[in-house]
C-alpha positions as CSV (number, residue, x, y, z in Angstrom):
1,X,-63.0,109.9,-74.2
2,X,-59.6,108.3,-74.1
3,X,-57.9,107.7,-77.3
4,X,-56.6,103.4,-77.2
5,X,-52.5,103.1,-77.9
6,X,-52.1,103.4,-82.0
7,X,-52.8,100.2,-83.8
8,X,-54.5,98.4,-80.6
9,X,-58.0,96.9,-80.9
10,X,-60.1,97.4,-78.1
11,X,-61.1,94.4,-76.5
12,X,-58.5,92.4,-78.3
13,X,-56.3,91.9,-74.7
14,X,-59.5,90.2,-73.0
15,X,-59.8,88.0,-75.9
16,X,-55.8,86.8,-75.9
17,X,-56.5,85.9,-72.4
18,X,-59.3,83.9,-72.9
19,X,-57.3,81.7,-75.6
20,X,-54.7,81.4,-73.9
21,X,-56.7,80.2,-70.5
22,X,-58.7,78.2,-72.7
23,X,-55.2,76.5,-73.8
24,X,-53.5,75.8,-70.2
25,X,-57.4,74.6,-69.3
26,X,-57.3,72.1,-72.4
27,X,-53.8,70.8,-71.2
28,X,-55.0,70.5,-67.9
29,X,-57.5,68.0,-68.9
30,X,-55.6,66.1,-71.1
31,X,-53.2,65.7,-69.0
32,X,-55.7,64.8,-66.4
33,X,-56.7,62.2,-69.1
34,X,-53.3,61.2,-69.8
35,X,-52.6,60.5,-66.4
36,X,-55.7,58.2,-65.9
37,X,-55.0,56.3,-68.9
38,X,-51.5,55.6,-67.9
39,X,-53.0,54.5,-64.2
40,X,-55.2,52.0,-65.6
41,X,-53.1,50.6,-67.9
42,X,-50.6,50.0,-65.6
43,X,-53.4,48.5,-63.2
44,X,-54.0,46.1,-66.7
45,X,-50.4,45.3,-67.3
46,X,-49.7,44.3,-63.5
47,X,-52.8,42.2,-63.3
48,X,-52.7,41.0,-66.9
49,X,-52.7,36.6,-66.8
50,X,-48.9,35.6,-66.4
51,X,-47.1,33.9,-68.5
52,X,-48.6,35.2,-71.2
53,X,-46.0,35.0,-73.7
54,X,-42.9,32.1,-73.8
55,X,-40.5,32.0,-71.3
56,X,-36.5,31.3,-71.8
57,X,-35.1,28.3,-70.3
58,X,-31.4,29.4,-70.0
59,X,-29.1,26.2,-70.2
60,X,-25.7,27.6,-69.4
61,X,-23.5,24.5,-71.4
62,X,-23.9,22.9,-74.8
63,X,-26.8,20.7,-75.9
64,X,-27.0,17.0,-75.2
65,X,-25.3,17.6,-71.9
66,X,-27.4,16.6,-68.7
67,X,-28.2,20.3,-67.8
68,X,-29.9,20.5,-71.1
69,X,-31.5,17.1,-70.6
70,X,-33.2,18.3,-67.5
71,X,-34.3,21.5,-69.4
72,X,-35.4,20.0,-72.3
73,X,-37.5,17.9,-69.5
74,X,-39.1,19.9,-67.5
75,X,-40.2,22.5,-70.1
76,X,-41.8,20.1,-72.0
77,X,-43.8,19.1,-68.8
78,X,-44.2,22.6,-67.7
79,X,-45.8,24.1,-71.1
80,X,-48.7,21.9,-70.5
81,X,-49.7,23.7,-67.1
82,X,-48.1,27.2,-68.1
83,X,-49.5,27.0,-71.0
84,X,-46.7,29.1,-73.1
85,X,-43.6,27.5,-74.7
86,X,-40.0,27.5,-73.2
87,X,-38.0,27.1,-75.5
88,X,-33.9,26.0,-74.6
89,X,-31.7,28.4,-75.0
90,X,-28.2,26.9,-74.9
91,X,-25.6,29.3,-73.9
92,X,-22.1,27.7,-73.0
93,X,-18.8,28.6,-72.0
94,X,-16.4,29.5,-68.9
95,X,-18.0,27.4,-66.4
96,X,-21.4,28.5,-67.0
97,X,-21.3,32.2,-66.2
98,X,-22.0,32.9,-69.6
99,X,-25.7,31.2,-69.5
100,X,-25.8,32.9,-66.1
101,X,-24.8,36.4,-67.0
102,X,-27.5,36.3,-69.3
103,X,-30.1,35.7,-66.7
104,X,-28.5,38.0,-64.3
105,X,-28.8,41.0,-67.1
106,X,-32.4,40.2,-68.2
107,X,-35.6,42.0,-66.7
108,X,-36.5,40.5,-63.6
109,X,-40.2,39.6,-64.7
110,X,-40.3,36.2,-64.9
111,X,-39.9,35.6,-68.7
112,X,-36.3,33.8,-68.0
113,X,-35.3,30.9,-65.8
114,X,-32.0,29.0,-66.0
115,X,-30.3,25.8,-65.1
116,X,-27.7,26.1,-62.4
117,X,-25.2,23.5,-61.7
118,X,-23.0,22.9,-59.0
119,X,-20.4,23.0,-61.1
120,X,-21.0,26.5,-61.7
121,X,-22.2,27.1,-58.1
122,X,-19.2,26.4,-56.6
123,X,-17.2,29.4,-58.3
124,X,-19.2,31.4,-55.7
125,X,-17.0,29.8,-53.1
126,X,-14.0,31.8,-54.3
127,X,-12.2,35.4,-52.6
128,X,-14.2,37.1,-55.5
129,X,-16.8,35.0,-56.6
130,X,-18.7,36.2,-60.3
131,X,-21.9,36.5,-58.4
132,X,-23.8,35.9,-55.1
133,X,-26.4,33.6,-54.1
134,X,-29.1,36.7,-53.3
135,X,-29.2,37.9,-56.7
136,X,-31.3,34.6,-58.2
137,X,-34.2,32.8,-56.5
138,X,-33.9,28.9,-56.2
139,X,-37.5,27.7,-57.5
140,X,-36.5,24.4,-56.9
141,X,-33.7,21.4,-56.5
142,X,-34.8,19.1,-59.6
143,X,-32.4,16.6,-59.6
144,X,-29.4,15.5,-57.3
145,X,-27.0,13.1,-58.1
146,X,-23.6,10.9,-56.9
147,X,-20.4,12.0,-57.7
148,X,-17.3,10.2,-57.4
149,X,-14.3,9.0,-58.9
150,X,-14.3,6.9,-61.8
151,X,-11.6,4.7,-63.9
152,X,-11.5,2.8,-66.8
153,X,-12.3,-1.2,-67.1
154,X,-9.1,-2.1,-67.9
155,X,-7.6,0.1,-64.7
156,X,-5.4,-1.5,-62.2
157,X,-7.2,0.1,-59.5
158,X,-10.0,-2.0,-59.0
159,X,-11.0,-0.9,-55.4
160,X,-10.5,2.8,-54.0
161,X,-8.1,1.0,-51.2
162,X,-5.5,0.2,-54.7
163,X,-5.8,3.7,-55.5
164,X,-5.2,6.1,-52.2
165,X,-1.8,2.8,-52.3
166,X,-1.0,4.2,-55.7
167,X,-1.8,7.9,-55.3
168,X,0.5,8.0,-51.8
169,X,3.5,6.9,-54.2
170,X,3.0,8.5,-57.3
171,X,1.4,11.4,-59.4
172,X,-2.1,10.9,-60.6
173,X,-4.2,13.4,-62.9
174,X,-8.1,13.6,-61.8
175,X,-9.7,14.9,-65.3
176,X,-12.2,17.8,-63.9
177,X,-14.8,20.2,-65.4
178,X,-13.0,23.0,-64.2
179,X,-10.5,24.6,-62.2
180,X,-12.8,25.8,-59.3
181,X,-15.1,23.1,-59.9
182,X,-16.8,20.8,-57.0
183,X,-15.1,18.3,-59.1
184,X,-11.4,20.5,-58.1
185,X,-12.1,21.3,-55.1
186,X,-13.0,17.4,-53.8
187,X,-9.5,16.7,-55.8
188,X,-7.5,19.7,-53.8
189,X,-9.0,18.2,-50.2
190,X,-8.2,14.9,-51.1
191,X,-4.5,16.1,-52.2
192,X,-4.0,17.6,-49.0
193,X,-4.6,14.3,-47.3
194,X,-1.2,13.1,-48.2
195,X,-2.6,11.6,-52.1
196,X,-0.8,13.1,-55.2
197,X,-4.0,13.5,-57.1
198,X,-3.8,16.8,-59.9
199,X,-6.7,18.6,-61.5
200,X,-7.1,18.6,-65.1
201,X,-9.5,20.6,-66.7
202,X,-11.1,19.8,-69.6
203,X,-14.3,21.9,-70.9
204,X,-16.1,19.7,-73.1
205,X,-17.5,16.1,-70.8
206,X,-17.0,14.2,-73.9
207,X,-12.8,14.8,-74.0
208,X,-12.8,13.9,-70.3
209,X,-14.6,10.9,-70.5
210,X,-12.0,9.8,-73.3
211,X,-9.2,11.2,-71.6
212,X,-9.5,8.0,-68.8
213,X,-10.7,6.0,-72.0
214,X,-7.5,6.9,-73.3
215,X,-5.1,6.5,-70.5
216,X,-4.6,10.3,-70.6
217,X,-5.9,10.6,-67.2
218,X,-6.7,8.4,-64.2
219,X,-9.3,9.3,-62.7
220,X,-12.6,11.0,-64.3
221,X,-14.6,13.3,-61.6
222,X,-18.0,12.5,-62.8
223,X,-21.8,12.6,-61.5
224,X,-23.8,8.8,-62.4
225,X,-26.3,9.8,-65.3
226,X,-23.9,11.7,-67.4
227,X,-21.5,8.7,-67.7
228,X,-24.0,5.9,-67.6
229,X,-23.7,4.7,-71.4
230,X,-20.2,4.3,-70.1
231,X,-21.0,2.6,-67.2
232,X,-23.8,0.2,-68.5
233,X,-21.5,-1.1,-71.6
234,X,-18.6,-1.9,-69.4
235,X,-15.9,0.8,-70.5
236,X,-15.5,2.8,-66.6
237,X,-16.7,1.9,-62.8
238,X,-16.7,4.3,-60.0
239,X,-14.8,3.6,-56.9
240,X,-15.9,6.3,-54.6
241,X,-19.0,8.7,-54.3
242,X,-18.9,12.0,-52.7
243,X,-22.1,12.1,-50.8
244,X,-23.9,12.5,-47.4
245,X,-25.2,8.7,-46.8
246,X,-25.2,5.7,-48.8
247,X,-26.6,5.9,-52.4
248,X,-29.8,4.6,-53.2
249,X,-29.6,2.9,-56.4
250,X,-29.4,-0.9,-56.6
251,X,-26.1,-0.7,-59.7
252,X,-24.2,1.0,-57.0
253,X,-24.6,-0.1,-53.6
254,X,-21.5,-1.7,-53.1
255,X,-19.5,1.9,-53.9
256,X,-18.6,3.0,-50.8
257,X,-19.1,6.5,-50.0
258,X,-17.0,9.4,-48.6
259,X,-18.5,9.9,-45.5
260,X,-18.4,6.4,-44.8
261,X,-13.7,6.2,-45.1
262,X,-13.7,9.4,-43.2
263,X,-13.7,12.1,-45.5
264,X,-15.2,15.5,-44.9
265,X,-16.6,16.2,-48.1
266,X,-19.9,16.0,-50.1
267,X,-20.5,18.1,-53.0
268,X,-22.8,16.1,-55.2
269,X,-24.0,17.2,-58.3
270,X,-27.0,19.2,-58.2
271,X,-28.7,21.1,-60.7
272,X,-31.8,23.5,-59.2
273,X,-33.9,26.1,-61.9
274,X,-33.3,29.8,-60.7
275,X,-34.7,33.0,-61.5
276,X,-33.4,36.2,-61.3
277,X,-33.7,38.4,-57.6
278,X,-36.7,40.5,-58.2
279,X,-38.7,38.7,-59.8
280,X,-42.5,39.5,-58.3
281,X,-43.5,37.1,-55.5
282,X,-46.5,35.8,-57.0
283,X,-44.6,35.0,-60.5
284,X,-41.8,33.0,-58.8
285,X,-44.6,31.0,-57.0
286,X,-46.2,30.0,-60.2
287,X,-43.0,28.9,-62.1
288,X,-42.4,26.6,-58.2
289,X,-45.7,25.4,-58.3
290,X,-45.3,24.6,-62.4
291,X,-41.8,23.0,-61.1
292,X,-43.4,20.7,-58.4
293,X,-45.8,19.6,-60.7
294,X,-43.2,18.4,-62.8
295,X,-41.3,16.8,-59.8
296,X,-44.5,14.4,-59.5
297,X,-44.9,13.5,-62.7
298,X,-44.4,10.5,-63.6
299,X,-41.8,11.6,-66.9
300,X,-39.6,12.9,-64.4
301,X,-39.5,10.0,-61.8
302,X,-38.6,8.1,-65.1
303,X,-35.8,10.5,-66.2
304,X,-34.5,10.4,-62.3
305,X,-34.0,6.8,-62.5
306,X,-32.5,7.1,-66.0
307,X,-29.8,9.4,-64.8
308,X,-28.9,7.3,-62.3
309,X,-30.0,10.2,-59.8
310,X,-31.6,10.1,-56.0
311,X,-34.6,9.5,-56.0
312,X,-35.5,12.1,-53.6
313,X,-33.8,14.6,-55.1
314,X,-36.3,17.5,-55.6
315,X,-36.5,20.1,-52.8
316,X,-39.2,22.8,-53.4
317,X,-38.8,26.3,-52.9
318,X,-39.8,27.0,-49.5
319,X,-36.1,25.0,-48.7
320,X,-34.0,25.2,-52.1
321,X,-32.6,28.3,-50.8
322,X,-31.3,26.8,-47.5
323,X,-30.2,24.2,-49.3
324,X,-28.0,26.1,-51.5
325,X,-26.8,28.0,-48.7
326,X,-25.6,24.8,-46.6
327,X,-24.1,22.8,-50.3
328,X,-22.0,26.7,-50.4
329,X,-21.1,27.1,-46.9
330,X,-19.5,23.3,-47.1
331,X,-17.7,24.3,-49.8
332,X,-15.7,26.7,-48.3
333,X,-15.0,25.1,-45.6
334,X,-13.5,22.2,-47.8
335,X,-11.3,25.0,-49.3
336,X,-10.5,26.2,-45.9
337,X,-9.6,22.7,-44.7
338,X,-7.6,21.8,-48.1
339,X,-4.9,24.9,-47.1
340,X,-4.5,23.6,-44.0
């Protein structure tokens, strides 16, 4: 009988192999385990109820401006079929990419929508625009209103004829939202028509309203609701409107519009809700569907006519996109037109 290598047990290999294949058979099941818990609770999490917590409502400029009006709005409609809160998340400055970088760098799930303007639109007509239209998803067109010119009561221009005779003969500052602005970009076409119109920018809507209040300006670039206090109490009147057909609203059916003296160029205010690119399919059709509601209601047919707006201005999602696509496109072909 063979003698077993000194200080060995016999028997004592077999046993070390059976612990330690009892180990890697242990791990095998609970990873087997872990593997099914993680399937069905991501089976859980994608078919849990949506929303189920509250959603952002991005308003890329200040309170009390009408972004934040329609915001402000519609959430308070939309809670009531969501049922979640969206609270209004004002986040202002440089021509709204601010409030839109904020959308743009959040998950893509759902739980953020914004307000987009055309103010803010339009810098996506530049060489090197700050983003592009197929990285958010247009739910919907909520509200679309006239822009035009505007001047104080006590101006000398009292038709749009008196001031293209004024602006041929002398220097005249437009006061804008922005340099890059639909607001600019109307000015710079109409400049390169032969009138000696200049944009000023001016950030804040209450300093360019006062600016033509003032006499520090001309000419206010200005969409209908946003000035209508002015408007109703006597202080400015608008001499031109910027838009595809003749506006429907009774307080300004004698303002002639652009299309109508021969000028190329309609880039109305519009403000559509947007969330970001990615955002699942069937999530983006419940905040639409939440949106159209709100289009029919009768709260928002109210606050259309209070803003002075069209009143067919929503366009749902199955066309917002083309929509935006077309207002763009126009856009730079205005800029391509103004450098001829």
């Amino acid at each position: 009988m063979r003698s077993t290598t000194s200080g060995q047990v016999p028997g004592l290999e077999t046993k070390r192999f059976t612990f330690h294949a009892g180990l890697r058979s242990l791990a095998r099941v609970c990873g087997a385990l872990l593997g099914l818990a993680m399937l069905f609770g991501g089976a859980g999490q994608a078919n849990a109820a949506y929303p189920d917590h509250p959603i952002n409502f991005i308003v890329p400029w200040g309170a009390g401006g009408g972004a934040d009006l329609l915001a402000r709005t519609s959430s308070n409609i939309m809670q009531k079929s969501l049922k979640v809160s969206l609270p209004v998340i004002n986040v202002p400055g440089a021509d709204g990419m601010v409030g839109m970088t904020k959308l743009l760098t959040s998950p893509a799930d759902g739980y953020s929508v914004a307000v987009l303007i055309g103010d803010t639109y339009a810098l996506l007509a530049r060489k090197n625009p700050p983003f592009k239209l197929d990285q958010v998803i247009p739910l919907a067109i909520m509200i679309q209103q006239p822009s035009g010119y505007w001047v104080s009561a006590d101006s000398p221009y009292k038709t749009w004829d008196d001031l293209v005779k004024a602006a041929k003969t002398k220097n005249m500052t437009v006061a804008v939202t922005g340099l890059g602005s639909a607001d600019d970009i109307t000015t710079r076409y109409l400049a390169s028509k032969g009138l000696k119109l200049q944009s000023v920018p001016y950030g804040k809507p209450g300093l360019r309203y006062s600016s033509i209040l003032g006499g520090n300006s001309d000419i206010l670039y200005e969409q209908t609701g946003d000035v209508r206090s002015y408007f109703d109490s006597g202080k400015i009147r608008p001499l031109i409107f910027f838009y595809p057909h003749p506006v429907d609203i009774p307080a300004f059916a004698k303002v002639p519009v652009s299309t109508q003296l021969g000028y190329d160029v309609t880039l109305p205010q519009f403000r559509a809700i947007v969330v970001r690119a990615g955002t699942p399919p069937e999530r983006v059709k419940i905040l639409a569907n939440a949106l159209a509601e709100v289009a029919k209601s009768p709260a928002f047919k109210d606050y259309l006519k209070q803003q002075y707006a069209d009143p067919n201005s929503y366009v749902p999602l199955a066309d917002a996109h083309a929509f935006m696509a077309n207002w763009l496109k126009q856009a730079q072909e205005v800029i391509a037109r103004s450098k001829q």
